[in-house]
C-alpha positions in Angstrom: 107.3 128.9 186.4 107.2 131.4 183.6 107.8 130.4 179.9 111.3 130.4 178.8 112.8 130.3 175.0 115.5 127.8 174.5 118.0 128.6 172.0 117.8 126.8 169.1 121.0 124.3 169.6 120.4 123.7 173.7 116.4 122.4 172.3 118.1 120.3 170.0 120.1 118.6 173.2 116.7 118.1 174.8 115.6 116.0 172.0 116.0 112.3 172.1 119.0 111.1 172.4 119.8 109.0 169.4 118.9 111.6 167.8 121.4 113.8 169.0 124.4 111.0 168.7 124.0 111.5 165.4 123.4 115.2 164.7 126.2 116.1 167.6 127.6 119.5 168.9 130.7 120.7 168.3 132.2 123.2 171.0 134.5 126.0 170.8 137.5 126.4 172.6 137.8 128.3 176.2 140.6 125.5 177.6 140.6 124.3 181.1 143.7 126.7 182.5 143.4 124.9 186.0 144.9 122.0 184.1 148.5 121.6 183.1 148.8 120.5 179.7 150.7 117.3 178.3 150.2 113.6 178.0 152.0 110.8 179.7 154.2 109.0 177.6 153.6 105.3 175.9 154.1 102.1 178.3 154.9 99.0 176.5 154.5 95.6 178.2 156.1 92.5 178.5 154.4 89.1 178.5 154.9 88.1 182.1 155.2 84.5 180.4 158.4 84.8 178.6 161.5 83.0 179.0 164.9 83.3 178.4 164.7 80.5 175.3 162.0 82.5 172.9 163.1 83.4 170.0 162.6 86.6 168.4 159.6 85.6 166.6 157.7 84.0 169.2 158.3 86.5 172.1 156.8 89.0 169.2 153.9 87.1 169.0 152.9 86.5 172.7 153.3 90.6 173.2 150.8 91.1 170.1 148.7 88.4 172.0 149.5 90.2 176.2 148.6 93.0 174.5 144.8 92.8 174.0 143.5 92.4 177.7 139.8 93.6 176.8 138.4 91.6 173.9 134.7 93.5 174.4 132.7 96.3 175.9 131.1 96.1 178.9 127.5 97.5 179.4 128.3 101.5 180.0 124.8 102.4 181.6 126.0 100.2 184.4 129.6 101.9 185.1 128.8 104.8 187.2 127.1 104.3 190.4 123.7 105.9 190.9 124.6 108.3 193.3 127.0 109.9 190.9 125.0 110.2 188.7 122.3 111.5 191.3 125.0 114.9 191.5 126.2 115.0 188.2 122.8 114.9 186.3 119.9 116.0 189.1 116.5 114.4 187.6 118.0 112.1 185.2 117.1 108.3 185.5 120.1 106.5 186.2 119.5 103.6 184.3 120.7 106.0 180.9 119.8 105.6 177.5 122.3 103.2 175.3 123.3 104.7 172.3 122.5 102.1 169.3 126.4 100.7 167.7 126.8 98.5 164.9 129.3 96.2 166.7 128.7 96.3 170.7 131.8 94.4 171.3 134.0 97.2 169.9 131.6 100.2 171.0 129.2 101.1 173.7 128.1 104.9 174.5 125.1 105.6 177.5 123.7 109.2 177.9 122.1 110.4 180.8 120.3 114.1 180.6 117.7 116.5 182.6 116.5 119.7 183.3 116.1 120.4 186.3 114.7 123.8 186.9 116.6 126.2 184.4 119.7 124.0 185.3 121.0 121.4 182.1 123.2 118.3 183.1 124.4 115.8 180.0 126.8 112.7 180.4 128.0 110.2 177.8 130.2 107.3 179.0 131.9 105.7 176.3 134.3 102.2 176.0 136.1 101.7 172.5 138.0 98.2 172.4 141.1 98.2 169.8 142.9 95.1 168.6 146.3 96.2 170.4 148.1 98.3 172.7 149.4 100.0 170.4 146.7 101.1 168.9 144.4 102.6 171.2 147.8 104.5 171.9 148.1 105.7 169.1 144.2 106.8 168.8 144.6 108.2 172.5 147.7 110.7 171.2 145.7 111.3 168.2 142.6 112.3 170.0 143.9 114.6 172.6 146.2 116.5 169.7 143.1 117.2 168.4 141.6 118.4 172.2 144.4 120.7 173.0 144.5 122.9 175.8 143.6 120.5 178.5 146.1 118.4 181.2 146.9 115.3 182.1 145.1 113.2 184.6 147.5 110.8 186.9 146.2 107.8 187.6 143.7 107.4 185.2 144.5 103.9 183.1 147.6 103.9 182.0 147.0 107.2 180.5 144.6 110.0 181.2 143.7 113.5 180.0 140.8 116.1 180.6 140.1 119.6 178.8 137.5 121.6 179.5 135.9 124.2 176.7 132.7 127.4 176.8 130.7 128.1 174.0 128.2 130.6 173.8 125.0 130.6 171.1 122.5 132.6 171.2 123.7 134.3 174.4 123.7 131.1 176.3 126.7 129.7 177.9 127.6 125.7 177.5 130.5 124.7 179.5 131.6 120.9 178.4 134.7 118.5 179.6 135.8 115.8 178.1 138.0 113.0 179.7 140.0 110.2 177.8 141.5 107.6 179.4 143.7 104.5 177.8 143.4 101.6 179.6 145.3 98.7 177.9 143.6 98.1 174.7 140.8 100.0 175.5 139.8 103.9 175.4 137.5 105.1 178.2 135.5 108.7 177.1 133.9 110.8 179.2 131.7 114.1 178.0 129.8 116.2 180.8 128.3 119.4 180.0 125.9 121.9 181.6 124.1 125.3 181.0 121.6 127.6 183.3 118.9 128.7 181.3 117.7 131.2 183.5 120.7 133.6 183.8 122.8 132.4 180.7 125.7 131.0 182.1 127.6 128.0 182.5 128.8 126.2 185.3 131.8 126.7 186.2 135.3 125.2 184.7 136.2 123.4 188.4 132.4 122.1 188.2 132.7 120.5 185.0 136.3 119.0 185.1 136.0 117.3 188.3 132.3 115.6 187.2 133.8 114.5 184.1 137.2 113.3 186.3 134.7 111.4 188.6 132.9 109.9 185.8 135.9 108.7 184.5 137.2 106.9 187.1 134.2 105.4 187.7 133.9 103.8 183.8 137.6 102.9 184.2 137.2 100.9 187.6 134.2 99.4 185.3 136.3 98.3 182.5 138.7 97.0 184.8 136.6 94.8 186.5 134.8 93.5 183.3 138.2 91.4 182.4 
């Protein structure tokens, strides 16, 4: 195999990965246009255990209490089978690498990269627990404003969304999705990107936004089956 340059910021996604957790990569836009954008609207639940007699105050307080279903994380290098991640990331070991949080109940990330050949897989699997509903709706909204250009996903949690962006350094292509789901109290993120370092380019957008998609629904069936 003959000797082939990285560029710069692709060798610096080959280093370890807490390393790279912290240093990140931040990608420019090229939006998913197979997707249609929006965002499904906010649900609001009521406790199941409420009668007729509770006052204002105390059917307030059993929502706020319905409302947080997840009360920790569960282990994220264990929510996507191994023969996903066999396709999505050819060469990696599928037990992943946990990135290091300060409070694992509230935050767990695993990575999973390889080279294989001149082709470059990454995929981090994150589960962020908030202390309502509410909230983690209001971080979702907040989160994909900030990742327009992408769609909606049906069926994901009780809301899902996935945009897919290029960037080019150094003449090399990076294509990267990103899918955030809402579950409940809970927000489900999903990052998949990939390059070719032999002829430049990226894989392509349907490539990217189903493997993320696929990811996703894995991690969410995970968090679902954690309660």
């Amino acid at each position: 195999m003959r000797s082939l340059p990285l560029p710069l910021a692709l060798t610096a996604r080959l280093t370890p990965v807490a390393v790279l957790a912290c240093a990140g990569w931040a990608m420019a836009s090229g939006p998913d246009t197979t997707a249609t954008a929006g965002t499904s609207g906010d649900t609001t639940k009521q406790s199941a255990g409420q009668s007729a007699g509770d006052t204002p105050s105390s059917s307030s307080a059993t929502g706020a209490a319905a409302t947080k279903t997840y009360t920790t994380s569960p282990a994220p290098c264990g929510s996507i089978p191994a023969a996903t991640l066999t396709s999505l990331v050819p060469g990696a070991k599928t037990a992943g690498k946990e990135i290091p949080s300060t409070d694992t109940k509230l935050r767990r990330t695993c990575s999973w990269n390889a080279l294989k050949g001149y082709d470059y897989r990454w995929l981090d699997v994150s589960f962020e627990i908030m202390d309502t509903e509410a909230a983690a709706a209001k971080e979702y909204r907040d989160r994909v404003a900030e990742k327009s250009g992408g769609g909606a996903v049906p069926g994901l949690g009780d809301n899902g969304y996935s945009v897919v962006n290029l960037t080019t350094q150094d003449k090399q292509q990076t294509r990267e999705g990103v899918v955030m789901a809402q579950v409940s109290n809970a927000l489900v993120i999903v990052t998949y990107n990939g390059s070719d370092f032999e002829n430049k380019k990226a894989p392509g957008t349907d490539e990217i936004n189903k493997g993320a998609i696929k990811a996703a629904k894995s991690a969410v069936a995970a968090l679902q089956g954690s309660r």
